[in-house]
C-alpha positions as CSV (number, residue, x, y, z in Angstrom):
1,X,0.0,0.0,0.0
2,X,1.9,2.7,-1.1
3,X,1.5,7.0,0.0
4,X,-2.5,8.5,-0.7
5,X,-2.2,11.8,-2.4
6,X,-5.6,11.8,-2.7
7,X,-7.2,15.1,-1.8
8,X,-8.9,15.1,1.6
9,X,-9.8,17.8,4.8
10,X,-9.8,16.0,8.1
11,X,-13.0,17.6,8.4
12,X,-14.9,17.2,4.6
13,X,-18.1,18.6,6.3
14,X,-16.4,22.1,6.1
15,X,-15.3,21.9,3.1
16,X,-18.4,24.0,1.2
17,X,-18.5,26.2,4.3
18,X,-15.2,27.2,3.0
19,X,-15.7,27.2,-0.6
20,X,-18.5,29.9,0.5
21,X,-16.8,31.9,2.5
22,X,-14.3,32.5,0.0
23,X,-16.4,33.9,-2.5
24,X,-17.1,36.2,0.1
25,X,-14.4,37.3,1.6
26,X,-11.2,39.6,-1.1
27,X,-8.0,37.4,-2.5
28,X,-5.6,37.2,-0.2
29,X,-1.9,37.8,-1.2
30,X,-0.8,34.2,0.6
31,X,-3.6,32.2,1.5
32,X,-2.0,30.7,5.1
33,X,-3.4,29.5,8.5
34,X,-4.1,33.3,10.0
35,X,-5.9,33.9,6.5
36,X,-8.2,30.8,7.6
37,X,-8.5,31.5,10.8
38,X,-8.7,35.0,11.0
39,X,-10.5,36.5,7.9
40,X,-12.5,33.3,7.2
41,X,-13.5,32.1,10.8
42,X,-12.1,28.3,10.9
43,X,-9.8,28.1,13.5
44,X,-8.6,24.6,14.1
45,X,-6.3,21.8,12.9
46,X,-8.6,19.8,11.1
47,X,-10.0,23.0,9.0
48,X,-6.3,24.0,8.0
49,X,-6.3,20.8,6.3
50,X,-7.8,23.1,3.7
51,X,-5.1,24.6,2.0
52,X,-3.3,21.2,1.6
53,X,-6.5,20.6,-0.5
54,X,-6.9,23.6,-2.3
55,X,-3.0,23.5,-3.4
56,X,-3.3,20.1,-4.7
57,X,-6.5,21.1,-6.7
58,X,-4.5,24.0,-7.9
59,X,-6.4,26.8,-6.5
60,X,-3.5,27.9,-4.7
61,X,0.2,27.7,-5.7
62,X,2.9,25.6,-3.1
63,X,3.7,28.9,-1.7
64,X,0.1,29.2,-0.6
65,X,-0.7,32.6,-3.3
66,X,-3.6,32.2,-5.0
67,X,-4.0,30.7,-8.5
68,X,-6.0,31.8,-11.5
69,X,-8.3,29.5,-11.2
70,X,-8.7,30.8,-7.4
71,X,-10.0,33.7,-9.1
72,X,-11.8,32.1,-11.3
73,X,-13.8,30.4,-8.5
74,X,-14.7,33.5,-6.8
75,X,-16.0,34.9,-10.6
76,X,-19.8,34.1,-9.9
77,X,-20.5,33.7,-13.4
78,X,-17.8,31.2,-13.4
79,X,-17.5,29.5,-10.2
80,X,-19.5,26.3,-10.3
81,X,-17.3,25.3,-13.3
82,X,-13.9,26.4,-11.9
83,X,-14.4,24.2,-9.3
84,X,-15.6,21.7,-11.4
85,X,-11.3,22.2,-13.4
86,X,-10.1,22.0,-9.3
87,X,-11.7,18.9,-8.5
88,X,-10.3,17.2,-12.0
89,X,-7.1,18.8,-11.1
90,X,-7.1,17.2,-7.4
91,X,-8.3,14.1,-8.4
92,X,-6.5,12.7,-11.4
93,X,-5.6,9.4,-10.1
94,X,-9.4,8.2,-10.2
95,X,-10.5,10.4,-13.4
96,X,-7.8,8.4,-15.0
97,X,-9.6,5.2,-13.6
98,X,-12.7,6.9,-14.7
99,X,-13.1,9.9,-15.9
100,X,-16.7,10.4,-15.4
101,X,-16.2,9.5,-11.3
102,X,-17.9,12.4,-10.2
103,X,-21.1,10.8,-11.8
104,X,-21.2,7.9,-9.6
105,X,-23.0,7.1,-6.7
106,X,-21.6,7.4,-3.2
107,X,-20.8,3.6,-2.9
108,X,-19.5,3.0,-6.5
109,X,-17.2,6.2,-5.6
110,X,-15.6,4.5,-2.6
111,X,-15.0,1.6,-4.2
112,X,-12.9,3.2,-6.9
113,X,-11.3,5.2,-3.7
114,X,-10.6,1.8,-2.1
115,X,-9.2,0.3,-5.6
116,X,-6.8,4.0,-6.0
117,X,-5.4,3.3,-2.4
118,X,-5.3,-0.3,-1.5
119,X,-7.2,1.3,1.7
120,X,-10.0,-1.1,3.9
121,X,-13.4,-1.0,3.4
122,X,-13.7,0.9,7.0
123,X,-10.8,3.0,6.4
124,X,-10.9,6.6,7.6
125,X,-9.0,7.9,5.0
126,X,-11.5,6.1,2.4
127,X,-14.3,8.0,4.3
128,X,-12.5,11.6,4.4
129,X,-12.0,11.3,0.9
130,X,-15.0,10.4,-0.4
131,X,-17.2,12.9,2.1
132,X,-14.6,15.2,0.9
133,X,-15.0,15.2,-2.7
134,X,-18.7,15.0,-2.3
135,X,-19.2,18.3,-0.4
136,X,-16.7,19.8,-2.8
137,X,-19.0,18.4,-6.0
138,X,-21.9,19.7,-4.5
139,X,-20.9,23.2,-5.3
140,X,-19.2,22.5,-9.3
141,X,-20.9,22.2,-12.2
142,X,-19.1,19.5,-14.5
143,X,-20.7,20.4,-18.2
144,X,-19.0,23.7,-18.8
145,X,-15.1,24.7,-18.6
146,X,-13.5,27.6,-17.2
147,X,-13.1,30.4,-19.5
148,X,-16.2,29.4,-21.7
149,X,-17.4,33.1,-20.7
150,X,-13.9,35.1,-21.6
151,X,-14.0,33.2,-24.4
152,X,-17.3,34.4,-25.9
153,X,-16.2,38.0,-24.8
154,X,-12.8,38.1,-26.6
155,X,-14.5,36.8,-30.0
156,X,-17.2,39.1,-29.6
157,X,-14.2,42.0,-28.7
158,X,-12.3,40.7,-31.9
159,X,-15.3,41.0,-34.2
160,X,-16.1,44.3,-33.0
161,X,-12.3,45.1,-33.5
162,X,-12.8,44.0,-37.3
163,X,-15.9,45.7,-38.0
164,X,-14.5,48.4,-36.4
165,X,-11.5,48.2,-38.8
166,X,-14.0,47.9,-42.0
167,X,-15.6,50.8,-41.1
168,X,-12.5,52.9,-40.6
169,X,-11.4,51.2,-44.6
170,X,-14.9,51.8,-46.1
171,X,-14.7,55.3,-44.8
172,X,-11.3,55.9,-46.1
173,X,-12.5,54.2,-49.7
174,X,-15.4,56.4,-49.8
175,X,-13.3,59.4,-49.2
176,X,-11.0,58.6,-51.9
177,X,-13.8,58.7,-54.2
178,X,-15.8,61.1,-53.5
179,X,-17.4,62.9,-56.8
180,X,-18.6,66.7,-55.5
181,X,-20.7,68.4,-57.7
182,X,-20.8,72.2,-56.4
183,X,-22.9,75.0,-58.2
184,X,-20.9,78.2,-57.6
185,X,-22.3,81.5,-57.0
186,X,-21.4,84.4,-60.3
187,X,-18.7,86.3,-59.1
188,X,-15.9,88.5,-60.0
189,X,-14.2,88.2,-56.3
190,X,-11.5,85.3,-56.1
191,X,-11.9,85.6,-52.8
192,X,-15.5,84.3,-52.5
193,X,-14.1,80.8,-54.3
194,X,-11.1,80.3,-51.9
195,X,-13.9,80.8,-49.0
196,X,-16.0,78.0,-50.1
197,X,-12.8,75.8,-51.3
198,X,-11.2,76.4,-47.9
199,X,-14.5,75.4,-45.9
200,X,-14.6,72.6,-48.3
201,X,-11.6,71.1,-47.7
202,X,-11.9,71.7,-43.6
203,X,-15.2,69.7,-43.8
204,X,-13.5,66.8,-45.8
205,X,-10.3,66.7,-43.5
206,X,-12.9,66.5,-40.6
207,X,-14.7,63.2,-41.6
C-alpha cells in the first residue's frame, strides 16, 4: 500500500462552508493559516487541512498565493465550473480510472477510492476522501469549462475590433472617391471661391 495523495480535509463537512466563505471574503496575497482563521473564521487543525487541499487542486500555488483558477472560482459567473477544473485537477488518479467519477453514486465512488489506495473498506481515510469530494462536488458544475465566458467575450471583442477596422477602410475608400458636384455663385471676387474651397476642404479633412 503505497503513500494516498488523494485530496482530503480531516473535516470534509467544512469543506463547502469554506468554498463559501471565500467567494465572500477579497484574494488574499498568501492564502495561510491566520488567513483561515482569522478572515474566514475556521480556527482549528482539522480546517487548516484546507489549504493542503486547495493547493493540490490548484487553486492555490505551493507557496500558498492564490491561483488563477482561485479567481476564477470566486467569478460568480464562473465558479461552479472552476471548481468543477479543481476537483479534476485534485483528483486525477481516479478520473484516470474513470473519468466520469464524479457521476457515480456514493458507494460505487468509494469503491474506486478503495481500488486507488489499496485502503480497507472501514478506512478513515476512504471515508474523508469520499465525504470530501462529495461536499466539494456539491458546489461544481461538471458540463462547462473555465473560460467558456472570456471566451465568448474576446470573440465578440475581436469581431467588433474588425468591424471596427472595416468601417474605418470603407470610410477611407469612400473618401477617396468622393465625386462633388458644387454649383458656384457668379462672381468677379476670387476671394468668394477660396472661401467656399477652404470650408470645403476643412469639412472633408474632418470626416
Amino acid at each position: 500500500m503505497g503513500q494516498i495523495n488523494i485530496p482530503y480535509m480531516s473535516a470534509p463537512g467544512a469543506i463547502s462552508k469554506i468554498l463559501e466563505k471565500i467567494k465572500e471574503a477579497g484574494t488574499p496575497d498568501n492564502f495561510n493559516a491566520d488567513f483561515l482563521s482569522t478572515k474566514l473564521g475556521f480556527k482549528g487543525g482539522n480546517y487548516r487541512t484546507f489549504i493542503s487541499w486547495a493547493k493540490k487542486t490548484g487553486l492555490l500555488n505551493g507557496d500558498g498565493t492564490p491561483t488563477l483558477l482561485y479567481k476564477s472560482f470566486r467569478n460568480p459567473t464562473s465558479s461552479k465550473s472552476s471548481l468543477a477544473q479543481a476537483i479534476r485537477n485534485g483528483y486525477t488518479e481516479l478520473y484516470s480510472r474513470n473519468e466520469y467519477c464524479h457521476e457515480l453514486d456514493r458507494k460505487a465512488f468509494k469503491g474506486l477510492v478503495m481500488e486507488a489506495t489499496g485502503e480497507a473498506h472501514d478506512s478513515k481515510v476512504v471515508e474523508v476522501i469520499v465525504s470530501t469530494f462529495f461536499n466539494a462536488k456539491a458546489l461544481a458544475d461538471f458540463d462547462s469549462r473555465p473560460g467558456d465566458e472570456s471566451r465568448v467575450e474576446l470573440k465578440v471583442e475581436k469581431q467588433l475590433e474588425l468591424d471596427d477596422e472595416k468601417t474605418h477602410h470603407k470610410r477611407v475608400h469612400l473618401g477617396l472617391n468622393f465625386t462633388i458636384n458644387l454649383v458656384l455663385p457668379k462672381t468677379d471676387d476670387p476671394a468668394v471661391y477660396a472661401a467656399i474651397f477652404q470650408s470645403l476642404r476643412e469639412s472633408l479633412l474632418k470626416e
